[in-house]
C-alpha positions as CSV (number, residue, x, y, z in Angstrom):
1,X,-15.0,12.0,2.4
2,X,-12.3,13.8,1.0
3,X,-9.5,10.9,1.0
4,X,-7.7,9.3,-2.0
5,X,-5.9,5.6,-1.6
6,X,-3.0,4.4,-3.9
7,X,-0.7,1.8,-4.4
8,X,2.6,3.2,-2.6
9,X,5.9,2.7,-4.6
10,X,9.5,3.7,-4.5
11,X,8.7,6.7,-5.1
12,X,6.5,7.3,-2.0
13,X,9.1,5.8,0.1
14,X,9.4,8.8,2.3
15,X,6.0,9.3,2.9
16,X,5.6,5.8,4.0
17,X,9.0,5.1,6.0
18,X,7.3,8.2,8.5
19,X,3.7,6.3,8.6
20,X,5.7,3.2,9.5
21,X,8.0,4.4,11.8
22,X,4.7,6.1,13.7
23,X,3.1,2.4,13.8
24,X,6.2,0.8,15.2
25,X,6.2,3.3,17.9
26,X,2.8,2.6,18.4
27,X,3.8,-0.9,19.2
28,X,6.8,0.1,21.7
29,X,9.4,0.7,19.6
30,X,12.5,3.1,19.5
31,X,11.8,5.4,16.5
32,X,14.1,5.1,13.8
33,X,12.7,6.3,10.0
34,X,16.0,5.5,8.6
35,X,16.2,2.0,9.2
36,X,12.5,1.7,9.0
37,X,13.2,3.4,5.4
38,X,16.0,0.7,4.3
39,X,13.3,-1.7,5.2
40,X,10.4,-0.5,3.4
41,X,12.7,0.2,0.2
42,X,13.9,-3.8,0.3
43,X,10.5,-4.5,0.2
44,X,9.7,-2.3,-2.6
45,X,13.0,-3.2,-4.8
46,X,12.1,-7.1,-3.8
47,X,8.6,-7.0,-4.6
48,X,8.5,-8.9,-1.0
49,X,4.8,-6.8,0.0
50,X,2.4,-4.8,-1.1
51,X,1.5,-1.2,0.7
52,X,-1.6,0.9,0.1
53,X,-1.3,4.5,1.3
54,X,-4.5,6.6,2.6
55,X,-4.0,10.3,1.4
56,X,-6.3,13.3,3.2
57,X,-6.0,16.1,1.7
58,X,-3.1,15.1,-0.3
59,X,-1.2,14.0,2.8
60,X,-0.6,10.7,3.6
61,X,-2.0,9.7,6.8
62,X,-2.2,6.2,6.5
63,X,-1.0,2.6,5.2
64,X,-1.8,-1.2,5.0
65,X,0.7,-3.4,4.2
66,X,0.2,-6.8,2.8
67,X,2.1,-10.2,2.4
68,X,2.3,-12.8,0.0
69,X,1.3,-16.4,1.7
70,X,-0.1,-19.6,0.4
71,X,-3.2,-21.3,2.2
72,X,-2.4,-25.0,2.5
73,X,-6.1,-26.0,2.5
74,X,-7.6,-23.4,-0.2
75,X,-4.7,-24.4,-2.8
76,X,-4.1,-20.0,-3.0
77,X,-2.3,-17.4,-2.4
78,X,-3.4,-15.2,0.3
79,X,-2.0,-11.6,2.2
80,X,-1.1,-11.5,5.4
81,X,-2.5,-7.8,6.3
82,X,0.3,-7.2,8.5
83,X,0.9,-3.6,9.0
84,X,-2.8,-1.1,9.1
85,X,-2.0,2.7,10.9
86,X,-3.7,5.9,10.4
87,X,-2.1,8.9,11.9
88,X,-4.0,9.3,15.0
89,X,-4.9,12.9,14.0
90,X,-7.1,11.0,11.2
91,X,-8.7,8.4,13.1
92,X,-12.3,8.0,13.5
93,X,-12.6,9.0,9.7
94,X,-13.3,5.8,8.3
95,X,-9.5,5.4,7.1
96,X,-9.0,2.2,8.5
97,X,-12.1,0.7,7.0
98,X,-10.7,1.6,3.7
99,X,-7.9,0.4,3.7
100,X,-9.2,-2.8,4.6
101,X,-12.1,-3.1,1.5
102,X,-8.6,-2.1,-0.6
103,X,-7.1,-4.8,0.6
104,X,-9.9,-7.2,0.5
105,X,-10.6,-5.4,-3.9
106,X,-6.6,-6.4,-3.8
107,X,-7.3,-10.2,-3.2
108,X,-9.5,-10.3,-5.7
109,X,-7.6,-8.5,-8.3
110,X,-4.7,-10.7,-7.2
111,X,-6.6,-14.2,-7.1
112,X,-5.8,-14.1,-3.4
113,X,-8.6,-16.3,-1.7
114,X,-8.2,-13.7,1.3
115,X,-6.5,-11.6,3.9
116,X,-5.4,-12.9,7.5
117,X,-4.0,-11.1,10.6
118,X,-3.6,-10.7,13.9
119,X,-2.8,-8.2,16.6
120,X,-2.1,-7.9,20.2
121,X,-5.1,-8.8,22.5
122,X,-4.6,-5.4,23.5
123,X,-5.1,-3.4,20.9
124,X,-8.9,-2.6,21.9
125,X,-9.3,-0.5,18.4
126,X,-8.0,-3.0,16.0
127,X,-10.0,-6.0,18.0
128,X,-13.2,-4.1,17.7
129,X,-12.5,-3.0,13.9
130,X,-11.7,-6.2,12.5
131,X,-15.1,-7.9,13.6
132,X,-17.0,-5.0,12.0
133,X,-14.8,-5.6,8.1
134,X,-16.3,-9.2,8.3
135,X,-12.9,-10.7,10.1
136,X,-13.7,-13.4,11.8
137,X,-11.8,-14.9,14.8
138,X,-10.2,-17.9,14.7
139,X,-10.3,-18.8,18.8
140,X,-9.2,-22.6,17.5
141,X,-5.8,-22.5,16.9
142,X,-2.9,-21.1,19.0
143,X,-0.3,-19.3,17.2
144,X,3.6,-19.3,18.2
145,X,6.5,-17.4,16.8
146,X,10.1,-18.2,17.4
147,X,12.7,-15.7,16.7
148,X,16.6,-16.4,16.6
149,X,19.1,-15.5,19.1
């Protein structure tokens, strides 16, 4: 395989704010790289997450982004693996798979006791990859978000 993955920083910001803009579209969203771009770059000035980028061919294709939580049982830190795309034109190239095991080598170069996520009960590719990187599904508890009006 003729891919590369690094740890993005401000200095990939562009790169990545087009990756991420592409994802949020992907989950119904009006495109907008610039704010998407502000966002990214507080994260990167904040230290607030962690982003991997896939390159092919010396493009960037790809990303996984991660977040810092703490597991109230296990006493550690954890990531929250909240963000995973390829570029569509780069799919079925194991990509996604990669990311993940960087994320996972991550944890473990971080003391991070492990990853958690979760995704729409729609998205068919994401429900069948997760399963396959040694995910497992947590069916017994419900999760709720609450957002402010």
């Amino acid at each position: 395989m003729d891919f590369k993955i690094k740890k993005a920083s401000l200095e990939d910001l562009n790169e990545t704010a087009e990756l991420f803009n592409l994802y949020r579209i992907f989950y119904r969203q009006e495109s907008d790289v610039e704010k998407g771009k502000q966002f990214l770059k507080e994260r990167f000035l904040n230290s607030e997450s962690d982003i991997f980028l896939v390159f092919w061919e010396n493009k960037a294709v790809g990303f996984v982004q991660l977040y810092k939580l703490f597991h109230y049982t296990k006493l550690q830190k954890q990531f929250l693996l909240s963000d995973l795309f390829v570029h569509p034109d780069y799919r079925g190239k194991g990509l996604s798979v990669a990311l993940i095991d960087r994320s996972k080598k991550w944890c473990e170069e971080t003391g991070a006791c492990g990853l958690m996520l979760e995704t729409e009960k729609t998205n068919d590719i994401g429900n069948q990859l997760y399963p396959r990187c040694d995910f497992e599904y947590d069916g017994a508890h419900n999760y709720y978000h609450w957002w402010k009006k």
